[in-house]
ZAKE-211978 format. One record per residue (C-alpha): z, y, x. Coordinates in steps of 0.001 Angstrom, whole numbers, padded with zeros to 6 digits, always signed. Each point is the difference from the previous one (the first is absolute). Layout:
BEGIN
ZYX/...
END
This chain:
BEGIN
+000000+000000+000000/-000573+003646+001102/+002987+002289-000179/-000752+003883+000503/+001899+001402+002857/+002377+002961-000510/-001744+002933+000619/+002505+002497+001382/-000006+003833-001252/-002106+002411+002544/+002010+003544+000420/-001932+002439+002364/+002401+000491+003125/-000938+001878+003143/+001970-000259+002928/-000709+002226+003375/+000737+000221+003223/-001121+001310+002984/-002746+001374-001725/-001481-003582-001293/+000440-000467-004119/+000427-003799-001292/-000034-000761-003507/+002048-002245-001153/-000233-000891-003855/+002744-002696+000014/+002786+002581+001731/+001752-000280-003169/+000962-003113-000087/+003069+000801+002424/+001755+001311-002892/+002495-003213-000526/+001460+001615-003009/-003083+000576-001933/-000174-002713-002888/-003620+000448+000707/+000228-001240+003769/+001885-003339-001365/-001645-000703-002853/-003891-000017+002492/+002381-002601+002358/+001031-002023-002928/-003569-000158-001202/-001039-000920+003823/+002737-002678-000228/-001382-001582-003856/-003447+000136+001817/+001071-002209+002803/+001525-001974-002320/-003081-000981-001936/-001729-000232+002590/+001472-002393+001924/+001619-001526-003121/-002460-003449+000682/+002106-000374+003398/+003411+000067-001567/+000172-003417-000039/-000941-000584+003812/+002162+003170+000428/+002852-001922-000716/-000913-003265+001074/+000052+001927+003349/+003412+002035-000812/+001550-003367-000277/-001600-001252+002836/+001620+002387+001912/+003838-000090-001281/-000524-003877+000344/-000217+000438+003619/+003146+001873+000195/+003311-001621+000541/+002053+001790-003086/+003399-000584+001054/-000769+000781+003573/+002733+001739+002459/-000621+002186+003573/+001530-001511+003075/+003246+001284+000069/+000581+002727+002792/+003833+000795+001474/+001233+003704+000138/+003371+001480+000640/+001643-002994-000944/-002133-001262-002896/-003134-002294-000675/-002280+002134-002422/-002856-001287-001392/-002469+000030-003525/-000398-002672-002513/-002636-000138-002990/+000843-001944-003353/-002111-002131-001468/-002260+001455-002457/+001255+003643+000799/-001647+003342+001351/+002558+001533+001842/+002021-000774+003136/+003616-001022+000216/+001972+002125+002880/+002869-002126+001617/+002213-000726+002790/+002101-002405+001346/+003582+000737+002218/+000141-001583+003324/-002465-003282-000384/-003000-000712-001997/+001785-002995-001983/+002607+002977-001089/+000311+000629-003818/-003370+002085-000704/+001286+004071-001176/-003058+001716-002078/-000358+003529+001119/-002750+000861-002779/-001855-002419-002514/-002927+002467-000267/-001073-002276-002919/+003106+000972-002186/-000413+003497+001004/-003929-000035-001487/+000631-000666-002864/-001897+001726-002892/-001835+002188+002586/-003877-000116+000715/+000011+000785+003496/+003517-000583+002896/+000322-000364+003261/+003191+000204+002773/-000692+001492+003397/+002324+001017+002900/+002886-002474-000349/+002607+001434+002380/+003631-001600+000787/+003629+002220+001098/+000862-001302+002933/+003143-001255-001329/-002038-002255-002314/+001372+001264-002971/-002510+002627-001676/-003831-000221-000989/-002450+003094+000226/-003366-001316-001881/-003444+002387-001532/-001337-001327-003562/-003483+001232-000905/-000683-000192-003349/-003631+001510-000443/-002106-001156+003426/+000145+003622+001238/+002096-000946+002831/+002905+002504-000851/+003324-001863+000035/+003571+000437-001314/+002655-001264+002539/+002382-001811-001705/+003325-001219+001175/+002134-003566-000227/+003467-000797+001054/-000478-002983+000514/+003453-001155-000064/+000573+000830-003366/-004333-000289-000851/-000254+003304-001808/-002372+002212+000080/+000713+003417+000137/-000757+002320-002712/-001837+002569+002020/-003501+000047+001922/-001490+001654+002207/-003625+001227-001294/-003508+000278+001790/+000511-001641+003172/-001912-002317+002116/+002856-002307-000912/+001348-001001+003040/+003339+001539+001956/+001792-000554+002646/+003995-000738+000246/+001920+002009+002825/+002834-002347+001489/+002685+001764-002467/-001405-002468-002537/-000191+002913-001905/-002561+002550+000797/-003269-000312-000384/-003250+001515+000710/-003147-000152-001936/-003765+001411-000596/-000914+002272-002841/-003568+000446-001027/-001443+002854-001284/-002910+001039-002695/-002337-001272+002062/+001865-003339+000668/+000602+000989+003570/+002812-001323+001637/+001806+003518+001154/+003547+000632-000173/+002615-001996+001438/+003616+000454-002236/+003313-001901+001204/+002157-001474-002969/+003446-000933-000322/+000366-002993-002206/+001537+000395-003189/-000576+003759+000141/-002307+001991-002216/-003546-000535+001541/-000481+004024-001019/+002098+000770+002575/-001724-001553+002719/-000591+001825+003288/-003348+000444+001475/-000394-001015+003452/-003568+000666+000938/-003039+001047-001699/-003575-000696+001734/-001733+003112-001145/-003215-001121+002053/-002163-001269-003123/-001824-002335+002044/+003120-001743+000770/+002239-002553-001475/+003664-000989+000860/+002394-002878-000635/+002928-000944+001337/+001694-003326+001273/+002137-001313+001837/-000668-001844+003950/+000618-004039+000048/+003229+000849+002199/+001667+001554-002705/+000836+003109+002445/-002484+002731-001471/-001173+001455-002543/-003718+001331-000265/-002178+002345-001558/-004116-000700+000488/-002426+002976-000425/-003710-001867+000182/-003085+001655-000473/-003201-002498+000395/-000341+000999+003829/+003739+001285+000660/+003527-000776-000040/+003629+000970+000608/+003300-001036-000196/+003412+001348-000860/+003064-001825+001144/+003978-000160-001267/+003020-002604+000993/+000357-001998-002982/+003835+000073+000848/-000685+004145-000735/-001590+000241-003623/+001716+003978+000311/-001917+000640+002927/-003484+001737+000676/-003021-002438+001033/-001301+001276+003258/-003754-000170+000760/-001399-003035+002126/-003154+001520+001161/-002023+002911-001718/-002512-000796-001793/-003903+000707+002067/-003920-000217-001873/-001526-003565+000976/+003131-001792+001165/+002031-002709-001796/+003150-000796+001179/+002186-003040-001487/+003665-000630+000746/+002726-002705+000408/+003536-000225+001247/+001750-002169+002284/+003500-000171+002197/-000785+003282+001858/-003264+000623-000088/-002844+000759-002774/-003480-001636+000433/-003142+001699-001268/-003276-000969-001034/-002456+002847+000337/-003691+001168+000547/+000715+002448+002016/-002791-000011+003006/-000481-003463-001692/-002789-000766-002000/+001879-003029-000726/+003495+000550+000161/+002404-000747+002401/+003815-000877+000351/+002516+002656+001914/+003909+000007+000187/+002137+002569-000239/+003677+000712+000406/+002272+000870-003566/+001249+003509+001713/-003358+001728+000572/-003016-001573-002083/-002928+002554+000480/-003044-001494+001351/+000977+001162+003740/+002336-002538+000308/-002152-002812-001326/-001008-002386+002121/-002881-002586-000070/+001316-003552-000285/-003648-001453-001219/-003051+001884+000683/-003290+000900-002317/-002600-002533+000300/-003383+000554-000802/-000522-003891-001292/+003017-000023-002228/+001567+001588-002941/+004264+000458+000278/+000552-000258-004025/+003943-000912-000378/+003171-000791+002034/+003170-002149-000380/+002881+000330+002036/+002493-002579+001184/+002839-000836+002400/-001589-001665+002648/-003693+000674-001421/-002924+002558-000893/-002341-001074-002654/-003947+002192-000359/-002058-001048-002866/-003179+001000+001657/-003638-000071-001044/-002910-001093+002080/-003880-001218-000911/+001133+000845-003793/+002554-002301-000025/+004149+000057+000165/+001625-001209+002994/+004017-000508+000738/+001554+000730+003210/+003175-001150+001624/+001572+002220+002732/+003444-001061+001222/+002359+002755+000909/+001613-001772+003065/-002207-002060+001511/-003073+002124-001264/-001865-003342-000940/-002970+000934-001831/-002185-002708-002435/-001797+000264-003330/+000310-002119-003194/-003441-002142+000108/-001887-000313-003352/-003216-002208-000449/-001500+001089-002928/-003525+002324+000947/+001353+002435-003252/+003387+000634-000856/+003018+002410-000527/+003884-000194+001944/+002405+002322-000517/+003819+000731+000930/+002012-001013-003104/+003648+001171-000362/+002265+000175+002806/+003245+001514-000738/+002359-000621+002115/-000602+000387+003833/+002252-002750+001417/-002571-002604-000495/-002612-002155+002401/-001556-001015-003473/-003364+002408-001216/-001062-000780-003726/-003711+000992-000429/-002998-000441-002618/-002789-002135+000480/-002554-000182-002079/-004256-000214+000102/-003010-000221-002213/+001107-003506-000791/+003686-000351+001065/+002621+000568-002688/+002514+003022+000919/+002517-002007+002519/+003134+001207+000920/+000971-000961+003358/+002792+000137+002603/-000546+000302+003355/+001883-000474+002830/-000439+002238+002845/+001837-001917+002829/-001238-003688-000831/-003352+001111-001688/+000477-002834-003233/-001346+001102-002850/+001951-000989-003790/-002439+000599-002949/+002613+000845-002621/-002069+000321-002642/-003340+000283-000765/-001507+001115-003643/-000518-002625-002461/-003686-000377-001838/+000597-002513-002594/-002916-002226-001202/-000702-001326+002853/-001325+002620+002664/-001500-001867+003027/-000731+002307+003075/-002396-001917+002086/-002207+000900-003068/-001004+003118+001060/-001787+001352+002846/+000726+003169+001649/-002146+002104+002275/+000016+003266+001650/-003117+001697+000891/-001760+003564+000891/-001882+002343-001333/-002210+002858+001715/+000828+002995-000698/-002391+003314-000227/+001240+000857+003270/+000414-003549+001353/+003429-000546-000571/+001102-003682-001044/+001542+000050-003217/+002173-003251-000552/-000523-001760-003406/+002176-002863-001086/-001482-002486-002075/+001957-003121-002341/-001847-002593-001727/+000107-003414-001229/-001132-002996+001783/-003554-001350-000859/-001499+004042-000332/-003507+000063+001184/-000873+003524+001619/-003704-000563-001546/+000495+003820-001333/+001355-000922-003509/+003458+000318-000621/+002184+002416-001607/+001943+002345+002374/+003049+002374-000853/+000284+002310+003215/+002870+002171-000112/+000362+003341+001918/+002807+002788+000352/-000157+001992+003367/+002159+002980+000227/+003319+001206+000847/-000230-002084+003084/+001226-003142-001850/-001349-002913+000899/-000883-002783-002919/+001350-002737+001351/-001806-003990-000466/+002996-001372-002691/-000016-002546-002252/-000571+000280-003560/+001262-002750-002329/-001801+002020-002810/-003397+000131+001995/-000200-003556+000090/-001532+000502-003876/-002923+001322+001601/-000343-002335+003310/+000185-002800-002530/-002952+001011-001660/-002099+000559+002605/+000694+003652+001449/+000105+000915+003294/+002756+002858+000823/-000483+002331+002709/+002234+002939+001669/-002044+002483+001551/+002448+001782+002556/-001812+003181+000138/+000682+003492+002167/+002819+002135-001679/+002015-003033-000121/+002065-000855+003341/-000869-003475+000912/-001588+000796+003220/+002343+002318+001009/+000298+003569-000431/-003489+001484+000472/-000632-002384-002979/+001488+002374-002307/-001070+002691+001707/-003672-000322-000466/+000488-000694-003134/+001463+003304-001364/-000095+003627-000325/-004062+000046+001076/-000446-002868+000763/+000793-001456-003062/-003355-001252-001082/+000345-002733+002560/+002044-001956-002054/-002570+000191-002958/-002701-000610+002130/+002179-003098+002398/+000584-001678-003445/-003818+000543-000798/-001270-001691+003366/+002877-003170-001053/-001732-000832-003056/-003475+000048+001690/+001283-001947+002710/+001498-002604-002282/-003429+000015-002030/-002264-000057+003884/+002573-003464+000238/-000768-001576-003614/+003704+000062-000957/-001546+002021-003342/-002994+001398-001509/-000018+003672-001418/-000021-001886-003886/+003548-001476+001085/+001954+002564+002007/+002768+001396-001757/+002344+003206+001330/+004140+000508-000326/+001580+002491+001306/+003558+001985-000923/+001316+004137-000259/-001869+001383+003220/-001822-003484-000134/-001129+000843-003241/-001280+002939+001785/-002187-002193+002639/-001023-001707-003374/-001738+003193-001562/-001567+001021+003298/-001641-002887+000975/-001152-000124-003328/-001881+003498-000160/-001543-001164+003584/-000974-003276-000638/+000387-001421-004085/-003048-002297+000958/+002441-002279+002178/+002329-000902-002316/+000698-002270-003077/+002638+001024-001632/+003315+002187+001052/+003600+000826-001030/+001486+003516+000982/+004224-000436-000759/+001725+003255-000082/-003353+001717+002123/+000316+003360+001395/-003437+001208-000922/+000838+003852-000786/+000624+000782+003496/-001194+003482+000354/+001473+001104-002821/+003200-001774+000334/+000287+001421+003470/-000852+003710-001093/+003377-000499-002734/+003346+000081+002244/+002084-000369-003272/-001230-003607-000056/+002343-002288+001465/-000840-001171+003367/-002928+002341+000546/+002046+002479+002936/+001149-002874+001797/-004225-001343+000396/-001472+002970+001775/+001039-002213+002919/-002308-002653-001551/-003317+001423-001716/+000566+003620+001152/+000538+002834-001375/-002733+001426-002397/+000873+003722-000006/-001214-000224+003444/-003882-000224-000455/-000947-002596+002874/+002499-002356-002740/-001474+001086-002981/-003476-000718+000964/+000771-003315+001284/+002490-001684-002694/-002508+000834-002444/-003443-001295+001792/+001780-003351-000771/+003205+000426-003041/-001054-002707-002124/+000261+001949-003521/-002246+002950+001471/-003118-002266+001930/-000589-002073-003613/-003325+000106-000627/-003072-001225-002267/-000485-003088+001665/+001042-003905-001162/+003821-000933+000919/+001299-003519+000084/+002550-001403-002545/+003272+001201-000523/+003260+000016-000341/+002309+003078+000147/+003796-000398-000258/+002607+002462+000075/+003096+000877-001690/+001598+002868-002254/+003158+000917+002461/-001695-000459+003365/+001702+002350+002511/-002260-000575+002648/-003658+000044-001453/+000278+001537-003704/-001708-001537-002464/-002438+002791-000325/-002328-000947+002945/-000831-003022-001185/-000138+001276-003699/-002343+002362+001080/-001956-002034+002406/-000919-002572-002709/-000909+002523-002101/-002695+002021+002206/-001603-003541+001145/-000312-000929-003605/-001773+003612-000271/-001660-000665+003161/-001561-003518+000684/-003013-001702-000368/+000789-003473-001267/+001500-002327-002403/+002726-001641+002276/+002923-000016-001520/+002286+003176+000644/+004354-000587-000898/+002735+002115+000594/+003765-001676-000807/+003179+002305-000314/+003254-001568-000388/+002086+002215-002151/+003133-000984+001427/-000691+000102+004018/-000604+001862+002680/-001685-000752+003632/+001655-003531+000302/-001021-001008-003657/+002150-002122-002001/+003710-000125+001401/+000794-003918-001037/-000642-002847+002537/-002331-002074-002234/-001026+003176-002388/-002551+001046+002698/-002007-003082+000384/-001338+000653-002937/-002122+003212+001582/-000846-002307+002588/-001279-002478-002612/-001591+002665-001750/-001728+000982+003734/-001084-003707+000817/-001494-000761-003482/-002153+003491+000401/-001621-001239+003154/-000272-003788-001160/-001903+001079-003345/-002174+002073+002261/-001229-002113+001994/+000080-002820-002434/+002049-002603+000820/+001427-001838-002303/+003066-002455-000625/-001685-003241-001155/+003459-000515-002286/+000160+003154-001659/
END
């Protein structure tokens, strides 16, 4: 059957700058209190509805699928702190997590610190961040979001008595942290704009109105938060631009006192800090592309005193520290992949963790407590379950204490994993990794979901995915394409792929998919596109600049709007990005963020299929740009493909807030690209 798209309402807008006018008919659409704005993304919601109503039943043949791989009544490896094994356990049949603890051994009788599924109840959207613990182990600080706007109320719990106190603390990032008093603490407000910017100190059981500010970042292109150091000794306040940092510093035995400044902040260097016996060790970029590790003494911390204890290397990324006793552990990235390094204090032995897999992702796990030759770490790859391990340093034996159940039978040797190259327009080797089946031919004719992100200098690491196994199952291919603006290669990665030299990360992910068609892993007719927030971004640009490569493509939460999103500092998150896309009052930016903003380059040409999700409350990429993005292409192109735009009502940027809730997107995703391509369940 043929359902009529909604077609949405064109009201003449011009926006100028710099002496360039853009008109913009779907501007209005940004007015979230208009009935008129909800009632076009209800009507885009009952379209894809109808539309895909024929896949409902493969929709949740694949939901189930999905939460039938999932252990319900699973539990995290407990982890030992101050006394105390913590650790979080799911119920069966249940969306929300179960906070506990145990005193003194794991066998212990179990305390619940929050049973977030109790505290849900009757309420469309919840989730609990920043769990923080007195250091007498006797009071709870937690945040509770109730709308998916990432503004939380810190609550309190005695938990001697288990009440909750009456009062909260409103529009925070909802974390704080406890001064050694066991009762002072220090949290994040967020302003308008949702940026974290004032720093308040609060006396428990004391009106939260009368709560002193401590620091306010009046630098709108910075953030703060505050936290306290794994030795329990300070207290700290970050300030973190995208390309800066600094640090403030206060004795967490001295909640009266004044926090003293670490370093002052500088343009273009990052500095990150942790504390131990005398001494405070620093990560930083500072005349290190990089990063490298310096020391410093507690008395005088400015960066004259530091002193280089590992050096920059050209070959290898310094990402993350743990400190010990007797031992220094780097998380360090080289070739695109993480490695682990073991330096002993005393006899300054040196050795790395060896891993045999050619694509796959290790990272430092918790380590509270310092007095320990044991490191717990994360292991996981393209076809390797999340493992938690524990590792010890002196002997080098390895105890897997857990590793992620997939129920129904998940067999590894399966699937094949590969890692290969791309050439870039410039000749650089883009890495690609690549999971499939057993018993694939690459004769040019299989499906292929190739995911992309690239910015922000984060690097999309090769994990497994229970819930992708849906589509490896039935014949896909999945590919990461580890393009410039992430950081896999190291730092240069990101930075040639921001700022202006963004479009190589449109044009890296471009050269991927014709590499992986030049190998026969695909065909043009059977290469799909996913990509997320500034992925969704890569999504529309490659797009606009080549829709004759691709299938079929889903855009979740894109940031498409970018010129105009940039140009409008009252939108959250916008001051703090000049360090990312630039700064379009300055003309050089202008011109260049909108030779490739996705919403601006549409144009009369034919576009692959798609599927546009997004949600009401997102803080980080309002619903708008998509809204309006859907709306011009449906204006705009050429052809018949299939054109869908999904807002959840009750979510923001992460989507739906309950642990099974949100597979149901995912179905919704996976069904999309199955009925476009045509494959079909024999059962159903």
């Amino acid at each position: 059957m043929k359902f009529n798209p909604p077609v949405a309402l064109k009201i003449k807008k011009e926006l100028s700058e710099h002496g360039n006018i853009r008109r913009d008919d779907y501007f209005w659409l940004n007015e979230s209190e208009n009935p008129k704005v909800l009632d076009y993304l209800e009507a885009e919601n009952k379209y894809t509805d109808e539309v895909l109503k024929h896949t409902l039943e493969l929709q949740e043949k694949i939901y189930n699928e999905i939460i039938g791989r999932i252990k319900q009544d699973d539990a995290s490896v407990p982890y030992r702190d101050n006394g105390y094994y913590y650790y979080t356990r799911y119920e069966d049949g249940k969306e929300y997590p179960v906070y506990c603890r145990k005193q003194g051994s794991v066998n212990a009788a179990e305390e619940i610190l929050l049973n977030v599924n109790e505290m849900a109840k009757g309420k469309k959207y919840f989730n609990v961040a920043g769990l923080s613990i007195s250091r007498d182990n006797k009071n709870l600080s937690y945040g509770v979001d109730t709308t998916g706007r990432r503004k939380y109320n810190i609550h309190f719990k005695n938990l001697g008595t288990g009440k909750t106190s009456k009062y909260k603390i409103p529009d925070t990032t909802g974390f704080a942290a406890w001064a050694n008093d066991n009762k002072t603490i220090f949290y994040t407000k967020k302003d308008k704009a949702l940026r974290a910017y004032k720093i308040f100190k609060h006396i428990l059981g004391s009106d939260p109105s009368d709560d002193k500010e401590i620091y306010h970042e009046k630098d709108e292109s910075f953030s703060i938060t505050v936290y306290k150091t794994k030795s329990d000794k300070y207290l700290v306040i970050g300030s973190f631009s995208i390309v800066s940092s600094e640090y403030r510093i206060l004795s967490a035995d001295q909640p009266e006192g004044d926090f003293g400044i670490f370093q002052q902040r500088e343009k273009d260097v990052e500095y990150f800090i942790d504390h131990y016996g005398e001494s405070f060790y620093i990560k930083t970029n500072l005349k290190a592309k990089n990063f490298r590790l310096m020391k410093t003494g507690i008395d005088n911390t400015s960066r004259e005193n530091w002193t280089e204890i590992i050096p920059n290397r050209n070959d290898t990324l310094l990402e993350e520290l743990e400190i010990f006793n007797d031992y220094l552990v780097l998380q360090e990235k080289r070739n695109g992949l993480n490695q682990l390094r073991i330096i002993g204090l005393k006899d300054n032995s040196d050795h790395y963790i060896d891993f045999d897999e050619p694509a796959y992702s290790a990272s430092i796990d918790r380590n509270p407590e310092f007095d320990s030759v044991i490191l717990r770490y994360s292991y996981t790859s393209l076809i390797t379950p999340r493992s938690i391990i524990d590792y010890n340093m002196k002997t080098g034996e390895k105890i897997i204490l857990k590793q992620d159940d997939v129920l129904g039978g998940y067999i590894k040797n399966d699937y094949i994993v590969e890692r290969r190259t791309a050439d870039a327009v410039d000749g650089t080797k883009i890495p690609i990794s690549i999971v499939y089946k057993k018993g694939i031919n690459k004769d040019g004719n299989n499906p292929f979901l190739l995911y992309g992100y690239g910015s922000y200098a984060i690097s999309t690491e090769p994990i497994f995915s229970s819930t992708r196994l849906s589509l490896l199952d039935r014949g896909f291919i999945f590919g990461i394409a580890h393009i410039r603006g992430g950081q896999e290669m190291g730092r240069s990665w990101y930075d040639n792929g921001k700022l202006l030299n963004k479009k190589n990360t449109f044009t890296d992910f471009i050269n991927c998919a014709e590499f992986l068609l030049k190998e026969k892993y695909t065909s043009k007719q059977k290469l799909c596109i996913l990509g997320a927030s500034a992925g969704g971004l890569l999504i529309g640009a490659v797009i606009n600049m080549r829709p004759d490569l691709f299938r079929a493509a889903v855009a979740n939460v894109p940031f498409v709007d970018v010129i105009t999103t940039m140009l409008d500092e009252s939108i959250p998150l916008t001051t703090g990005e000049f360090d990312e896309w630039g700064n379009p009052k300055s003309k050089e930016y202008y011109d260049y963020i909108l030779s490739y903003s996705p919403y601006d380059n549409v144009t009369r040409q034919k576009y692959p299929a798609m599927l546009v999700m997004t949600g009401l409350h997102d803080s980080q990429v309002q619903y708008w740009e998509p809204a309006k993005w859907v709306a011009k292409l449906r204006a705009m192109k050429t052809d018949s493909n299939m054109l869908l735009l999904r807002t959840n009502m009750q979510a923001g940027h992460a989507g739906a807030s309950g642990r099974f809730e949100k597979f149901r997107e995912v179905a919704l995703e996976y069904a999309f690209l199955l009925d476009q391509l045509n494959i079909r369940d024999e059962k159903l």
